[in-house]
C-alpha positions as CSV (number, residue, x, y, z in Angstrom):
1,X,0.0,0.0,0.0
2,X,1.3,3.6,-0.7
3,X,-0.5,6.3,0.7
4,X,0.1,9.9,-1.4
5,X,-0.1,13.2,0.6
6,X,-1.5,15.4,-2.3
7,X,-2.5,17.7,-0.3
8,X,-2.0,19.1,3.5
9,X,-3.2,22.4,4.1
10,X,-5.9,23.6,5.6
11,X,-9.6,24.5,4.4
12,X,-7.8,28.2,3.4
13,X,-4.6,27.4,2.6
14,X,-3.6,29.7,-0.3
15,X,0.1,28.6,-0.3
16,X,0.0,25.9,-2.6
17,X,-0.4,23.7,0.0
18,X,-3.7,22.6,-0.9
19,X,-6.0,21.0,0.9
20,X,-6.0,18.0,3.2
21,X,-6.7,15.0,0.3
22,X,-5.2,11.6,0.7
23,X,-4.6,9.1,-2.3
24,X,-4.7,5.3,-1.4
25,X,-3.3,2.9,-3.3
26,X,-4.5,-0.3,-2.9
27,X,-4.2,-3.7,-3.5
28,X,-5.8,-5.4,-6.9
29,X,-4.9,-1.9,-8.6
30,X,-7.4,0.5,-7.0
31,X,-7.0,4.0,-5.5
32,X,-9.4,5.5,-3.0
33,X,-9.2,9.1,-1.8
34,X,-9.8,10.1,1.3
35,X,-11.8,12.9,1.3
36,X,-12.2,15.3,-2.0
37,X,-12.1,18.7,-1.3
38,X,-12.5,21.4,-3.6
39,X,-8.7,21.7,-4.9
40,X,-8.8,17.6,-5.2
41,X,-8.5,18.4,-9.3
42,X,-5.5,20.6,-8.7
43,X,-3.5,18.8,-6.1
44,X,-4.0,15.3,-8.4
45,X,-2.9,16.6,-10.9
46,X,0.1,17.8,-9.9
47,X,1.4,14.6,-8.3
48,X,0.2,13.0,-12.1
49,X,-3.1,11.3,-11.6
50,X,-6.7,12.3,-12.9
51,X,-9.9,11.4,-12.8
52,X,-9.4,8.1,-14.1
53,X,-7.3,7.0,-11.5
54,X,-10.0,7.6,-8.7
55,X,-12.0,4.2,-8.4
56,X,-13.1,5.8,-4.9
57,X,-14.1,8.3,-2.1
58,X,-14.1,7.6,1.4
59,X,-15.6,11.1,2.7
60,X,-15.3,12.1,6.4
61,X,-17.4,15.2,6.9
62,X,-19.4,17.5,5.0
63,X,-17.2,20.5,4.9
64,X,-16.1,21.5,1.7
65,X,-12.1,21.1,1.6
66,X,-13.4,17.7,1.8
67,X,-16.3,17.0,-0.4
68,X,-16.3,19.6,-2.9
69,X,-14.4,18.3,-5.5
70,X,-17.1,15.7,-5.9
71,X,-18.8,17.5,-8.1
72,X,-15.3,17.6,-10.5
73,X,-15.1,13.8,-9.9
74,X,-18.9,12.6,-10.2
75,X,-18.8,14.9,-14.1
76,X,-15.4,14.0,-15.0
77,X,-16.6,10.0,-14.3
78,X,-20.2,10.5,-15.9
79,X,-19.2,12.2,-18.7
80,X,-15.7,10.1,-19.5
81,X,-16.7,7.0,-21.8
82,X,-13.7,5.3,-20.3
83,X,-15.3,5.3,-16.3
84,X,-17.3,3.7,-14.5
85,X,-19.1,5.3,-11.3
86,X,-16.5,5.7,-8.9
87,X,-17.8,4.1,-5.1
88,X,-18.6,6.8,-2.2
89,X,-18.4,5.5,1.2
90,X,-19.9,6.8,3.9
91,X,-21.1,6.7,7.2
92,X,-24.8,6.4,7.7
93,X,-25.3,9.9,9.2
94,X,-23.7,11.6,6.5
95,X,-26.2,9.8,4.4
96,X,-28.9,12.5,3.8
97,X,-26.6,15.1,2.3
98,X,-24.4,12.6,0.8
99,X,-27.4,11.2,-1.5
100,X,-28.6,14.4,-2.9
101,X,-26.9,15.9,-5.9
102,X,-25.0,19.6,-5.3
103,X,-27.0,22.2,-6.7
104,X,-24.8,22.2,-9.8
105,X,-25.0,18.4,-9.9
106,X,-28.9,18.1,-9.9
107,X,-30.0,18.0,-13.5
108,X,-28.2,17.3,-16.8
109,X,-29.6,17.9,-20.5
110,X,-33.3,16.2,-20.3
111,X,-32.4,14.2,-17.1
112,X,-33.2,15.3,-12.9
113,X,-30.1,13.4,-10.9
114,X,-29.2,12.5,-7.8
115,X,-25.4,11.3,-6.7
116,X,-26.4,7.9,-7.5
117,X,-26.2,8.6,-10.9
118,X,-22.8,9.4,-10.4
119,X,-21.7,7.7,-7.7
120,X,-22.2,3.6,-6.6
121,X,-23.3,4.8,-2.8
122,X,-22.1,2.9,-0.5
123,X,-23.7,4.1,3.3
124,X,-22.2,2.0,6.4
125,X,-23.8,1.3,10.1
126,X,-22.8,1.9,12.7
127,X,-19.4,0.3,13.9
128,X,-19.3,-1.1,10.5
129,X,-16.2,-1.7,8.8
130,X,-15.7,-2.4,5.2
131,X,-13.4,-3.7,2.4
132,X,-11.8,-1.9,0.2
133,X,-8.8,-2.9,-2.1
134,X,-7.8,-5.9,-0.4
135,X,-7.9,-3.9,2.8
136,X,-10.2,-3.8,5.7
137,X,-11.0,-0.2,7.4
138,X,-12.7,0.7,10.4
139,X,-14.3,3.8,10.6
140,X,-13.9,5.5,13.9
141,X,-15.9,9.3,14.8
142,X,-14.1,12.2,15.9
143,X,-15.3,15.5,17.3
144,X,-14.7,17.7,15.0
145,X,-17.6,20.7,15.9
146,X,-20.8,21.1,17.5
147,X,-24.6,22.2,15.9
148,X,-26.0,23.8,19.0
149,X,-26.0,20.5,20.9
150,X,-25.8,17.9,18.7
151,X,-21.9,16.7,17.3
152,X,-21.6,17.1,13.6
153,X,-20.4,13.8,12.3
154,X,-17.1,13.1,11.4
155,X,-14.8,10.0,11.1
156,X,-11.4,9.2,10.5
157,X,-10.5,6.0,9.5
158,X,-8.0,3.0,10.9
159,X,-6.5,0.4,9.0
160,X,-3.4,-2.3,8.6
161,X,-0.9,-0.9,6.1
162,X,1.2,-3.9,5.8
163,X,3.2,-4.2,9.1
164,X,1.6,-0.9,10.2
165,X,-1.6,0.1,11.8
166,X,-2.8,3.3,10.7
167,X,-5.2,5.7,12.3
168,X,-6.2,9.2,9.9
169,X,-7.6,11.4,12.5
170,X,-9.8,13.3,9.6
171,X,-10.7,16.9,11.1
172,X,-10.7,16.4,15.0
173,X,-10.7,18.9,18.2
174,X,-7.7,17.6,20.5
175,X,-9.3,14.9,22.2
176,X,-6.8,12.6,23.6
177,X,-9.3,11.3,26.4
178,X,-11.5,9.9,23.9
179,X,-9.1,9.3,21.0
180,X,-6.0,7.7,23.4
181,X,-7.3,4.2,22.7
182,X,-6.8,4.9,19.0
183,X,-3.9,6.6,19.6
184,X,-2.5,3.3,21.2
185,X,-3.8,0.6,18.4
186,X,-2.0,2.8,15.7
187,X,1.6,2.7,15.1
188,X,1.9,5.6,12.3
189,X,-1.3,8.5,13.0
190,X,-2.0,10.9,10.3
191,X,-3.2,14.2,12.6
192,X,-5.0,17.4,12.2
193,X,-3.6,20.4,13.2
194,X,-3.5,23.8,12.8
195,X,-1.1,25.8,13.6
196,X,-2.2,29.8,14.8
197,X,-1.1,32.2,17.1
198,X,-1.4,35.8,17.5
199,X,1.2,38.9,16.7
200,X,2.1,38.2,20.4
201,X,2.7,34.7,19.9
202,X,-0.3,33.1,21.8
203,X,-1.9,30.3,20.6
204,X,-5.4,31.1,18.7
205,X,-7.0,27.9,19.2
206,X,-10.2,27.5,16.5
207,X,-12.1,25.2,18.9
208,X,-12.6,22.7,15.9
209,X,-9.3,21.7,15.3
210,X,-6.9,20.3,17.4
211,X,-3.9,23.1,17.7
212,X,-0.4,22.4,17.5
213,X,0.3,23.8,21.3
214,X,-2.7,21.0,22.3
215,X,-0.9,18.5,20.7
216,X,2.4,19.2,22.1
217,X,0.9,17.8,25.4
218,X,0.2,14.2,24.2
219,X,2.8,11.7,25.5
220,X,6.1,11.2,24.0
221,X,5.3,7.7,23.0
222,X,2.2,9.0,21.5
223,X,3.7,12.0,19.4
224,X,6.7,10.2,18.0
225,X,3.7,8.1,16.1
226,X,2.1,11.3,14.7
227,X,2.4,13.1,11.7
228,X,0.8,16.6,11.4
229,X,-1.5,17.7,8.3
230,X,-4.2,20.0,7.5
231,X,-1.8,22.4,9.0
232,X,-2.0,26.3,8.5
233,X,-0.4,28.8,6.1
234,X,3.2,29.5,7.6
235,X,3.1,26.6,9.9
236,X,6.7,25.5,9.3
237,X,7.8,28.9,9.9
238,X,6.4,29.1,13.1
239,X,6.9,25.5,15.1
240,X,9.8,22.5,14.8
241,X,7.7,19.4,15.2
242,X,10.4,16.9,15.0
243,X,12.0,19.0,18.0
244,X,9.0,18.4,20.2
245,X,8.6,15.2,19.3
246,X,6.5,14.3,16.6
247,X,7.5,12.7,13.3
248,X,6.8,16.5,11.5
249,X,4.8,18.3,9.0
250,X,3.6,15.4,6.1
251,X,4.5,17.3,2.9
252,X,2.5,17.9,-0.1
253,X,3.8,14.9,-2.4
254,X,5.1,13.0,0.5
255,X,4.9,9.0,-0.3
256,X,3.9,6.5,2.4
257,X,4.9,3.3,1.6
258,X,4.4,0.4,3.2
C-alpha cells in the first residue's frame, strides 16, 4: 500500500499547499481518496493522476475542503466514456446530504439526478467496517464541531498498512481522552492540526481543530507516532515538530509506503 499526501493544508490554505486529500493505493490496482475537497482536481494533478485513477471516495465530513471536488469527480466519471461510477463511502449519518446531488450536480440535458447517478453509494452502520482494495477499514468518529447541541459527524479511518496500523484522524478537536485508545492501536497517525497564534505569539486555538500547542501535550510515546497535516499557512515557519517530538509536518507529495 502507498499512501500519497496530495494535499495538506488547511480549508484556506492559499500557499500551494492545498488541501487535506489523501490518495490510497491499494491492493488489486485500486485507488481510494480520502476525502475530495475542492482543490482535489489541482493537487491530483500535480502529483500526475486524474480522474481516471479515482476508483473511490471515502468522505469524512461535509465540509467542503473535503467534499467539494465531488462534483469535478462525479462529471469527470459520468461524462468520461472510459469510467465507471466511482464508489462513495460513507457513514450512515452523512447519508442525507451525501445522497442528494450539489445544486450544480442536480439536473443534466433532459435528465433530474441525484449522486447515485454518479456515484455507486455505498452508506455504512454503525461500527461497521468495510473492504476496500484488499484492505479492511474501520471507521472511527471524531469530534470535529458542535450544531447547538448535537456533534456534527465526522470519522477518520484506521486500518493495517502492511506491518503498520494506521489511524487518519480526519478533522478532530484535541481529544486525547476519547481518542488515546486509537492513539494506542495505531503505530503511524496521520493528525489534524493547525497551527495559529497571535502577533504576540499566543496560541489562537479554532475550537474545531486540534492546535499544535494542544498536541504538544500528548505523550512522547504517542507524538513520536504522529504526523501533522491539515496544518495552517506559515506553519513551518512558526513550530519545529520533529523538536518536540513528533514525526513533522507530512509534505504535499510525501509518499507513504508500506
Amino acid at each position: 500500500m502507498k499512501i500519497i499526501a496530495a494535499g495538506v493544508g488547511s480549508a484556506f490554505a492559499t500557499n500551494g499547499n492545498w488541501q487535506s486529500n489523501y490518495l490510497l493505493q491499494l491492493d488489486e490496482g485500486k485507488n481510494m481518496l480520502f476525502d475530495c475537497g475542492g482543490a482535489a482536481l489541482y493537487s491530483l494533478c500535480e502529483q500526475g493522476y486524474s480522474h481516471r485513477n479515482i476508483d473511490a471516495v471515502y468522505v469524512s465530513h461535509y465540509h467542503g475542503d473535503h467534499i467539494h471536488g465531488l462534483e469535478w469527480l462525479g462529471f469527470m466519471r459520468y461524462f468520461d466514456p472510459l469510467c465507471s461510477s466511482p464508489e462513495l463511502i460513507f457513514c450512515a449519518p452523512l447519508r442525507s446530504g451525501l445522497t442528494r446531488a450539489f445544486p450544480g450536480m442536480d439536473s443534466i440535458q433532459g435528465k433530474v439526478t441525484s449522486m447515485n447517478d454518479y456515484f455507486d453509494i455505498k452508506s455504512l452502520g454503525k461500527n461497521e467496517k468495510f473492504t476496500y482494495g484488499g484492505t479492511e477499514f474501520q471507521p472511527v468518529q471524531v469530534c470535529h464541531v458542535f450544531d447547538g447541541f448535537t456533534m456534527v459527524p465526522c470519522f477518520g479511518l484506521l486500518f493495517q498498512a502492511g506491518k503498520e496500523t494506521v489511524f487518519m484522524t480526519a478533522d478532530t478537536q484535541a481529544n486525547p481522552n476519547q481518542l488515546k485508545d486509537f492513539y494506542d492501536m495505531a503505530t503511524v497517525i496521520i493528525h489534524d492540526c493547525e497551527v495559529l497564534y497571535t502577533k504576540g505569539g499566543q496560541p489562537l486555538m479554532s475550537g474545531v481543530h486540534a492546535h499544535y500547542k494542544q498536541l504538544c501535550d500528548l505523550p512522547a510515546a504517542t507524538k513520536e507516532k504522529i504526523w501533522l497535516t491539515h496544518y495552517t499557512d506559515g506553519a513551518e515557519e512558526k513550530v519545529d515538530p520533529k523538536a518536540d517530538g513528533f514525526k513533522g509536518f507530512v509534505r504535499k507529495g510525501q509518499v507513504f509506503e508500506f
